[in-house]
N, C-alpha and C positions, 0 to 999 in steps of 0.2 A: 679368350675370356669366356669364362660361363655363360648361360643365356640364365639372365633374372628371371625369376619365375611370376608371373603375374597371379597376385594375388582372388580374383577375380571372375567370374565369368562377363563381366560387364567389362573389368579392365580388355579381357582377352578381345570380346565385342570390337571396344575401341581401336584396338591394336590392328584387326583386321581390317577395318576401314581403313586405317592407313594402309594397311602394308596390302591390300587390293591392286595398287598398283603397279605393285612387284611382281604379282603372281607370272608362273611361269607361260601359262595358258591364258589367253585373253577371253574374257568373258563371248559366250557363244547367244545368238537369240533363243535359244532353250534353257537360258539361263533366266528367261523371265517367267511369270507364272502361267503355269499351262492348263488353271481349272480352270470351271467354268464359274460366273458369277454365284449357282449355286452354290458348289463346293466351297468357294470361297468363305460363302459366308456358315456353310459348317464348320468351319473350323473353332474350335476354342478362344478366346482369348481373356490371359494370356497365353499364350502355347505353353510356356513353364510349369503350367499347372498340369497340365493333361498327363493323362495315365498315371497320376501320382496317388488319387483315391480311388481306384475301380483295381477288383481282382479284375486279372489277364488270364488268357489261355492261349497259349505261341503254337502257331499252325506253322509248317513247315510245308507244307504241297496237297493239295485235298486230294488229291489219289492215297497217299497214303493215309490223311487223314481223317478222312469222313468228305461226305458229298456239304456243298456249302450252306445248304438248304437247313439242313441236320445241323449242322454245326451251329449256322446262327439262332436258331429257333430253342436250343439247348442251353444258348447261354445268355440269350434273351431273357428266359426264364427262372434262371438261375439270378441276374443282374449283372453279368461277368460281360468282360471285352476281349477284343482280338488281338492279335498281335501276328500280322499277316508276313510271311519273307516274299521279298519283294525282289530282291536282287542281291548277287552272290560276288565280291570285286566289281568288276566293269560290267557284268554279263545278266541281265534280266533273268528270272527263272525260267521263262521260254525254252532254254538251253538244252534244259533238264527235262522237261514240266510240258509234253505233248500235249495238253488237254485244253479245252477252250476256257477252261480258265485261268491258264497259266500267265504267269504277269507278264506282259509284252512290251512294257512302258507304261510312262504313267498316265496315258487314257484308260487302260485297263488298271491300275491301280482307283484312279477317280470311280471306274465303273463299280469297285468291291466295294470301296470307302462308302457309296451311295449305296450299295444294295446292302451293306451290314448297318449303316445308321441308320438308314430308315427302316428295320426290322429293330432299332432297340439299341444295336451294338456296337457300343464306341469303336474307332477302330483306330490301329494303330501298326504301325510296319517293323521290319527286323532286316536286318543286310549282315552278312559277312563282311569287314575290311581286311582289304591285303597289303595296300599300301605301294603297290606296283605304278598305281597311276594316281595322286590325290587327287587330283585335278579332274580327273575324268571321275570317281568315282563322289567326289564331294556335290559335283553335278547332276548326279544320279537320284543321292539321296536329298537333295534340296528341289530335285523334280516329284520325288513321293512326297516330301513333307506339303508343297503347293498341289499337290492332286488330291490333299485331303486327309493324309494318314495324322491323326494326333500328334504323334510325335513318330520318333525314328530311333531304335534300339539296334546298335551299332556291336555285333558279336567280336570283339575283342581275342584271340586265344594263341599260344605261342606251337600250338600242335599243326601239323601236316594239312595244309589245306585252307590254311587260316593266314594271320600276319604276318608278312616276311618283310614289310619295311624297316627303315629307320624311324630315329626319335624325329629325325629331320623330316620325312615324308610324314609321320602323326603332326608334326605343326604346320605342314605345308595342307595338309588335308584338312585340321582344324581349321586354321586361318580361311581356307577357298571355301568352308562350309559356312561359317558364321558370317561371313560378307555374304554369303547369301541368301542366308535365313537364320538374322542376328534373333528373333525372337522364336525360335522353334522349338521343341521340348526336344531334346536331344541326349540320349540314356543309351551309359555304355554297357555293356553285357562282359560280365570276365566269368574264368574259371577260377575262384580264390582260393584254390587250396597255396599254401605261402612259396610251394616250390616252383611251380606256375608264375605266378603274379612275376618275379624275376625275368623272364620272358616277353615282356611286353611294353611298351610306351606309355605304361598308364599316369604318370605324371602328366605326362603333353595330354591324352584323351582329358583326363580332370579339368584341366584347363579350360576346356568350351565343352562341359556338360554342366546336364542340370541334374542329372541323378546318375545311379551306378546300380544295375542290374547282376548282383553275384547267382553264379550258378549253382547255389547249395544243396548237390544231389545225391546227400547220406546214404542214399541206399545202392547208388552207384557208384559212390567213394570205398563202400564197407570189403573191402579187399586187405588182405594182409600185408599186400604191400604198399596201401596206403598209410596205412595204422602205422607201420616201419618209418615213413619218412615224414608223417605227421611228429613221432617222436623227435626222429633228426632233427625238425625245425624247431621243437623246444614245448611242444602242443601234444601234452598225454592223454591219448582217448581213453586212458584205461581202462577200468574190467569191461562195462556195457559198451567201449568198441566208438566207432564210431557213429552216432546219433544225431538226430536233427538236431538238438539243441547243442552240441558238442562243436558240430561245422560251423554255424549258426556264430556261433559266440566268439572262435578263431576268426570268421570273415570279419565279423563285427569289428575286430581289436587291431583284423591286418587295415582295414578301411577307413577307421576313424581318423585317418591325419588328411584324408581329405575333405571332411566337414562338407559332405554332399548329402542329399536325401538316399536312399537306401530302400529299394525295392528286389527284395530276396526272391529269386527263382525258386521253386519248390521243385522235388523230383517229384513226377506224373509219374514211374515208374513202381510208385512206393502204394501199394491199394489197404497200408495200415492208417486207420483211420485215427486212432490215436497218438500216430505218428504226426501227422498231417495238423492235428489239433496244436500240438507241442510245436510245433515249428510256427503256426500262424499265432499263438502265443508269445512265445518268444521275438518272436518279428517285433509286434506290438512294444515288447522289455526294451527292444531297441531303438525304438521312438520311430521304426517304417510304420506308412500310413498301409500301403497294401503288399500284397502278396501275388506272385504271378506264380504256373503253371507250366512246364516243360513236358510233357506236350499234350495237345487234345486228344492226338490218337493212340497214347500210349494210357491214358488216364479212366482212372472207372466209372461211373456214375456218381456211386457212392461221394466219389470227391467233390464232383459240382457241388452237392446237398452241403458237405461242409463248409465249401466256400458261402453258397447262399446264406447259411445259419452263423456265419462269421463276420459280418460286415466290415468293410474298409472303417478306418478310426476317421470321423471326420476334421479333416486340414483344407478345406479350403471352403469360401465362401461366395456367392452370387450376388452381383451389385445390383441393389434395386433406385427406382427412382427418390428424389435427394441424396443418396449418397456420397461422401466424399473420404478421400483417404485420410483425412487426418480423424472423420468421424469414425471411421473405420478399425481405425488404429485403435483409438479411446474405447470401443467395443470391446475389440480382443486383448487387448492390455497387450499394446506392443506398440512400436512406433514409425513413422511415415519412413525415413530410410530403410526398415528393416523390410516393410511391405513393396516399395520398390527393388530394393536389391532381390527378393527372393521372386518376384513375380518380373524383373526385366523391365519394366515400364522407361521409358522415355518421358514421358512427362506425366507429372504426377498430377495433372489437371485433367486429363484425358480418360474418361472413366465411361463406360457405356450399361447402360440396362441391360441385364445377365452375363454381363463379364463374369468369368470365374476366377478370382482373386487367391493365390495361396496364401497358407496362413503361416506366418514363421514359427521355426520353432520355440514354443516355450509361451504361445500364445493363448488366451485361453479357448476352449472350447465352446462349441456353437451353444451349447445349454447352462455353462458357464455367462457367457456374453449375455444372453437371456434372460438369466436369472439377477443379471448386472443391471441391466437398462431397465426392467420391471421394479428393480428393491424390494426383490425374490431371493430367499434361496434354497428356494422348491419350485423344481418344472411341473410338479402337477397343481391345476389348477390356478396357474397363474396366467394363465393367455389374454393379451390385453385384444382379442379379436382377430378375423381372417387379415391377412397380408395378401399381397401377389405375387405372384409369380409368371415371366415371361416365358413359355414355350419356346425349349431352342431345338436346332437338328439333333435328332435319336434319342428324342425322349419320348417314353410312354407313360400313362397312368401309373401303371403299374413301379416302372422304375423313380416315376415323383415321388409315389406315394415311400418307397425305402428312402428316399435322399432330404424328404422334409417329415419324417416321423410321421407319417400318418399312415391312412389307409385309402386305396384306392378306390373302393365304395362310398370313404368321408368325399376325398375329391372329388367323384361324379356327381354322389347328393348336391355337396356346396353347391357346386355349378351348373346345376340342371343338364347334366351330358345321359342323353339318351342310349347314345351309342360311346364308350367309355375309350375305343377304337380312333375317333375320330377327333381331333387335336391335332393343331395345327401350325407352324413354325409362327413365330410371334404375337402366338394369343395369349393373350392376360386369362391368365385363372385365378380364381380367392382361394388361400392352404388354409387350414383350420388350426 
């Protein structure tokens, strides 16, 4: 008999608590959480939200690409995050990766997670699955997610060096991952060109994800033998070939019957900058909130400046004191299931000071909601006065000041900060 497809990610959740006790590996004590109270309380919550509004930049090994110093201070600046590889199948980067900061497990993962947020830089991890071991490797990546990585971008690909399981081992590994970290952000990585995508398990991955990371790398695709079997598949690049917004729009049409969030890889390779434009455009057409980066060592300057001058569209929201989901809901013109389902929550009374709450889609906008609750419908000059804001892990002035419209000289004035540097995890500040 078929296996019914669980409509889900919450049904899937459920499914894996029961079926925990099937697994084929018995839970090991590294199976529990191995940060430390700090880290812990870095993390986001809910985890569903994370990495879903911040441009990324996917680091692959800091030998190759840049020293980590450089790298975070670059995109600190910029307001971009990380996206660290952590582990390759079973086998930690150590393998590969002589240098002291090669990832050796997840204490040395806690240790990045901690040295890139408190520089500014959300961070967030990447792994190869092969499918060899689910069980060993679901444990692996459920040890990065507890050491502090935002979430965990799971690279997908049906090429040499990549997934060789079954659809059986993608739900054996589903299942051992989500019994262990039912609330994690959890984003798979594919290559979508349509001939590809046939290759792979991505029905069962869909299943216990929160988003889908396509690798749309136009300028690595622009071969004539892709253009050839872009045809084959029914998808005519014609005269201008293939272009960002051409992949772009094919990913977009092979992906939509999963009805997941959609965070499009950009080719680093590409240093056309109206190239770069047209793609985080178009992203936008498709209702993704952000844009990621392949890779930091292969990319130019000039790209950062674009990503900074492009901001993430903002979806998601920070719960202040009184708030409630249903008040919440009535804000964004959406409703309490739809805010549960998409944010994961277990109980819809459980709500903390700076949660970060997503917004579904089709909700409205932060300046929308705004201009709702005022009996505005002009953001300028309609401020009924400063509000607060809680100081969480890897925030700066600076990056407040991008994520509540204002400016980081308003925020120090308001507050009397002498030194604009010096902020500190759960202090109340007044936004303007």
């Amino acid at each position: 008999m078929p296996r019914q497809p669980l409509h889900t990610r919450r049904e899937f959740i459920g499914a894996a608590a029961v079926a925990s006790v099937a697994l084929a590996t018995a839970p090991r004590e590294t199976f529990a959480a191995v940060s430390s109270p700090a880290t812990q309380s870095a993390r986001r919550a809910p985890a569903s939200a994370a990495g879903l509004a911040t441009h990324l930049a996917w680091v692959w090994q800091f030998p190759q690409d840049g020293q980590r110093e450089v790298i975070r201070d670059v995109l600190a600046a910029h307001g971009l995050g990380i996206v660290h590889k952590t582990h390759d199948g079973s086998d930690w980067m150590s393998r590969w990766d002589r240098t002291t900061d090669a990832v050796t497990g997840p204490r040395k993962v806690e240790q990045l997670a901690n040295f890139f947020e408190n520089g500014g830089v959300p961070f967030h991890a990447w792994a190869v699955v092969h499918g060899d071991d689910p069980a060993q490797e679901a444990e692996m990546a459920a040890d990065v997610l507890n050491a502090g990585a935002r979430s965990i971008a799971l690279d997908l690909e049906p090429h040499q060096g990549f997934w060789r399981g079954s659809t059986a081992s993608a739900v054996a590994f589903g299942m051992a991952l989500r019994w262990r970290a039912p609330a994690a952000s959890i984003i798979t990585s594919i290559d979508p060109r349509p001939w590809t995508l046939e290759g792979i398990p991505l029905d069962e991955f869909a299943q216990f994800s929160d988003a889908l990371a396509p690798q749309v790398y136009w300028k690595t695709f622009s071969t004539q033998a892709n253009v050839d079997k872009y045809r084959r598949a029914g998808e005519d690049p014609g005269a201008e070939g293939i272009t960002p917004t051409f992949a772009l729009d094919v990913t977009m049409k092979k992906l939509a019957r999963f009805n997941l969030p959609v965070i499009p890889v950009g080719d680093g390779t590409s240093s056309n900058v109206g190239a770069w434009r047209s793609f985080i455009d178009r992203s936008y057409e498709h209702d993704a909130d952000a844009v990621s980066v392949w890779r930091y060592g292969v990319a130019t300057p000039s790209l950062w400046e674009v990503l900074r001058d492009t901001p993430p569209r903002v979806a998601s929201y920070v719960v202040e004191s009184g708030d409630t989901l249903s008040g919440i809901a009535r804000r964004f013109g959406t409703d309490v299931p739809s805010l549960i389902e998409v944010n994961g929550l277990s109980d819809a009374n459980m709500l903390s000071i700076g949660q970060q709450l997503r917004l579904p889609r089709g909700a409205r906008s932060a300046a929308a909601a705004d201009a709702v609750s005022t009996g505005s419908t002009s953001s300028a000059g309609s401020s009924s006065g400063p509000r607060s804001y809680t100081i969480e892990p890897g925030d700066s002035l600076w990056s407040l000041a991008r994520k509540l419209n204002t400016t980081s000289d308003a925020l120090a004035s308001l507050n009397g900060l002498g030194d604009p540097s010096k902020i500190r995890i759960g202090q109340q500040i007044l936004v303007p």
